[in-house]
Steps between C-alpha positions, in 0.01 A plus 500: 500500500459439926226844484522716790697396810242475774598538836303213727474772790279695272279147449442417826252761622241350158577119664181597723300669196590238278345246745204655506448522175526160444283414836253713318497357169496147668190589680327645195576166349328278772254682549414462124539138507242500830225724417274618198619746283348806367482710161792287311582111498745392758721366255553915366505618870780279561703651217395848569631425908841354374592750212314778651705509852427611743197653349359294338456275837358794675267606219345078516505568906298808447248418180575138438461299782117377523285477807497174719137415598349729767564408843128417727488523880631117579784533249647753832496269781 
């Protein structure tokens, strides 16, 4: 039972894809971890962002991810 023979030259062109994926994901992670989260507990947006991928980490980018505080005019300089 070895499944298909893959050929590794046919891998290497998702190497890049596949780190960004997981760039992605790991983002979507820390970024839960850092700031407020919106419509679901963070505990069920980290499940959705690690079975969901990658959508699931762009849907908590996109809806998710909560508002820092609002930035005032000394917060610039």
């Amino acid at each position: 039972m070895n499944g298909l023979p893959i050929d590794p030259a046919l891998l290497a062109p998702l190497a890049p894809v596949a780190a960004l994926v997981v760039a992605l994901v790991g983002w979507s992670l820390v970024s839960l971890v850092r700031k407020p989260a919106q419509y679901l507990p963070k505990i069920v947006w980290a499940v959705v962002i690690v079975l969901a991928v990658p959508a699931g980490a762009v849907l908590y980018l996109v809806l998710g991810r909560g508002r820092g505080p609002a930035l005032v005019d000394g917060d610039a300089r």
